[in-house]
N, C-alpha and C positions, 0 to 999 in steps of 0.2 A: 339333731334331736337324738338324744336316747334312745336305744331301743326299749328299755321299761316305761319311759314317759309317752308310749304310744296309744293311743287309744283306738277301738273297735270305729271306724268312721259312721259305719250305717249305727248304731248303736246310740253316738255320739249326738246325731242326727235325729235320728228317732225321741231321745229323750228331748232335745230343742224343741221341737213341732210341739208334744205333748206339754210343756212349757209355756208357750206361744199360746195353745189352743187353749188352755186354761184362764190367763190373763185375758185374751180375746173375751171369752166365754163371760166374763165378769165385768165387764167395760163398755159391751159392745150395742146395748140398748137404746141408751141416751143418745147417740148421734145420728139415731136410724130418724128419732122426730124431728132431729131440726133438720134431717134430707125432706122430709115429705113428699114421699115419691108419688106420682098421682097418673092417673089412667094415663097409658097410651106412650108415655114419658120413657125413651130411650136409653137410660142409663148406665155409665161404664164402673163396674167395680173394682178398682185394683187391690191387687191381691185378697181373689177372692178365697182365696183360702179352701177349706171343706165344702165351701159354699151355703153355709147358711145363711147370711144375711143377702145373700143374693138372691135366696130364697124367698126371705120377708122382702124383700125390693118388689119379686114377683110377686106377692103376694097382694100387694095395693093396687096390684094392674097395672102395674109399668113392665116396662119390656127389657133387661137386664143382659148386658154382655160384663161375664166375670172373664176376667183376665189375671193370669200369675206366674211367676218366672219360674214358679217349677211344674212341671209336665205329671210327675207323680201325684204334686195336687191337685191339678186342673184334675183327672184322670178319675180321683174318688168323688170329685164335686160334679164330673157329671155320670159317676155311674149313682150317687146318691137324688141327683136330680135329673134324668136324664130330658126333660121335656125342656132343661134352660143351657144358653149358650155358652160355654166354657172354651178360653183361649189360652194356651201356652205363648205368653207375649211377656217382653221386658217395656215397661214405663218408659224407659229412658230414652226407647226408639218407635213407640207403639205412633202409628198413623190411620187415619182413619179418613175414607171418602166420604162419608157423610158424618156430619157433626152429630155431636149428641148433646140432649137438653140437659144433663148433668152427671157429676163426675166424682162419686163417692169413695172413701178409702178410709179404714179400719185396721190401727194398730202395726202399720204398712211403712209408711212413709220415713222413721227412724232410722231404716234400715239400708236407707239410701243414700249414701255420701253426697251424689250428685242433686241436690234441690234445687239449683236453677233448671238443669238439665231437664229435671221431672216436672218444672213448675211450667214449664217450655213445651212440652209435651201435652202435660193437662191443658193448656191452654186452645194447642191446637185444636185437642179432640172437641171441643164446646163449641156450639155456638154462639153466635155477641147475643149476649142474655144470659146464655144458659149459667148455671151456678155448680160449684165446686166445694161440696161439705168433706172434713175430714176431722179425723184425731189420727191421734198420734202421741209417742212419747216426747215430750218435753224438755225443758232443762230440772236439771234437780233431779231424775227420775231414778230409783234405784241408788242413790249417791249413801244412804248410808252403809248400801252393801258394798256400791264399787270403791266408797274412800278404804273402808273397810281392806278390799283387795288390794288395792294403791298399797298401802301401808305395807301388808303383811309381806304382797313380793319385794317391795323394795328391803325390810328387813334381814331379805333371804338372798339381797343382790342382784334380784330380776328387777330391768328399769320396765317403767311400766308403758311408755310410750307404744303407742301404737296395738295394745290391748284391748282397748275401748271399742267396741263396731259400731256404734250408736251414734247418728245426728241428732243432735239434743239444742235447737234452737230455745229461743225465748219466745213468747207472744208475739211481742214488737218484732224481732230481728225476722219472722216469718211474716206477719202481715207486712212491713217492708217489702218481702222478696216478691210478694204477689203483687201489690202496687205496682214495683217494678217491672212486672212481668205483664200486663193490661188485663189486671183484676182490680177491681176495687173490694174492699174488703167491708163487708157486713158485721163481721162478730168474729176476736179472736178472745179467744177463753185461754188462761192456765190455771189448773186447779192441780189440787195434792189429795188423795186420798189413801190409806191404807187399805193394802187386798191382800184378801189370805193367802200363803202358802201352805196348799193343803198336805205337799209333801214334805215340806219344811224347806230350812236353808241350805243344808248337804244337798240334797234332790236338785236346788234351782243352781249351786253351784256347779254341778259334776255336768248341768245342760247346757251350763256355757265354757263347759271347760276348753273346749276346743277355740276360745276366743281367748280366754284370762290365761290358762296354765299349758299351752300346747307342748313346753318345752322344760318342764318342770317332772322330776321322777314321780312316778306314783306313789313311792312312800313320804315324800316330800309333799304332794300335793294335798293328802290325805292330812295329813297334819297341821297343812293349811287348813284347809277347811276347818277342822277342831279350830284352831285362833282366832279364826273371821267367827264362828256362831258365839264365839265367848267374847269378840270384840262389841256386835252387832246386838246380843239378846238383851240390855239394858233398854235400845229403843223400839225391838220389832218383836219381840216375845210378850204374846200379851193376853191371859187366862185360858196360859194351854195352846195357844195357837199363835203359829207365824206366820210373821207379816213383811209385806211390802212396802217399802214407804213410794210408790208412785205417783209421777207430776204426767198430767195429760196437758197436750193442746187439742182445743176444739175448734176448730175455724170454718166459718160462711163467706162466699167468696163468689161476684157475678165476672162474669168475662164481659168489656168492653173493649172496643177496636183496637184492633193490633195498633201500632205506633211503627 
């Protein structure tokens, strides 16, 4: 890599979370009623983030172990809550002595290459009964920004393979994977909505820069961006404000006997 194509990593970083925590913020209501957390109810939240909604979890009287793979978040989530349980834990190996009655996740699960691995996981942590609410991003999600990128690097002779961080199933191919995994599946949702970008498209590009452009000069990059907001604002520029084209999954899921 360049040395001009280097980016500030904490920086880099910092802008992602603030990114993440805005889409969160905007998405993050609807999946909390079809958890319905109810007195006394053990629940594990992955990646609990800030810890808000592990908040509202407590809040209904259930009892809430948030869990997340970075230490710096657990850290503000429980200096923001300090009365609830925060765990610097990875999904992909998290284990637990005693089951718990259900297993929530919020804007999380994309972000993980491995979904048998995690759906193996979730499974352990339940008990046969317990249920398994999530969203997550989808397929389609983002696609008019990332064909958008697709395009412009490969104009400039960057292949774009291996740019993407995102598992981006379908309904189907996820409720599958939990069938397969000894869940039976209640309700998979895929929906499309548009969400603002209240910083625009420059702002959400430069947050994932360090996934799309790691190896791209800054004057070059920069320029990118200018082509993607002129390629994109016919479909996400819309009276003064940009948007997202985002596709969620929502899924309801019981754990039945291991196999």
């Amino acid at each position: 890599m360049k040395e001009d194509s280097k980016m500030d990593k904490s920086t880099s970083a910092a802008a992602t979370r603030s990114c993440i925590k805005e889409m969160k913020g905007q998405l993050g209501s609807g999946v909390l009623s079809l958890l319905q957390p109810a007195p006394g109810e053990h629940i594990l939240d992955i990646g609990c983030g800030n810890g808000d909604l592990t908040a509202q979890i407590a809040a209904a009287g259930a009892i809430p172990t948030g869990i997340d793979l970075s230490a710096e978040a657990v850290k503000r989530a429980a200096s923001a809550y300090p009365e609830l349980n925060f765990q610097a834990a990875d999904i992909r190996c998290y284990r637990t002595e005693t089951p718990f009655d259900a297993v929530f996740s919020h804007a999380v699960l994309h972000w993980i290459p491995d979904a048998p691995g995690v759906v193996s996981s979730i499974r352990s942590a339940l008990r046969e009964g317990g249920r398994f609410v999530a969203e997550f991003a989808g397929s389609g999600n983002v696609s008019t920004l990332t064909d958008a990128i697709k395009e412009t690097l490969e104009s400039e002779g960057y292949a774009w393979e291996g740019r993407n961080p995102w598992y981006l199933p379908t309904a189907e191919e996820y409720a599958a994977l939990l069938e397969r995994r000894s869940f039976r599946v209640i309700s998979a949702q895929h929906f499309s909505q548009l969400a603002p970008l209240k910083a625009g498209v420059r702002k959400w590009l430069d947050s994932f820069s360090g996934y799309f452009f790691p190896d791209v000069p800054e004057d070059l990059r920069l320029a990118m961006y200018t082509a993607i907001e002129e390629k994109v604002k016919p479909r996400l520029y819309r009276d003064g404000q940009w948007m997202a084209d985002t596709c969620r999954i929502r899924v309801a899921a019981a754990a039945v006997a291991i196999k």
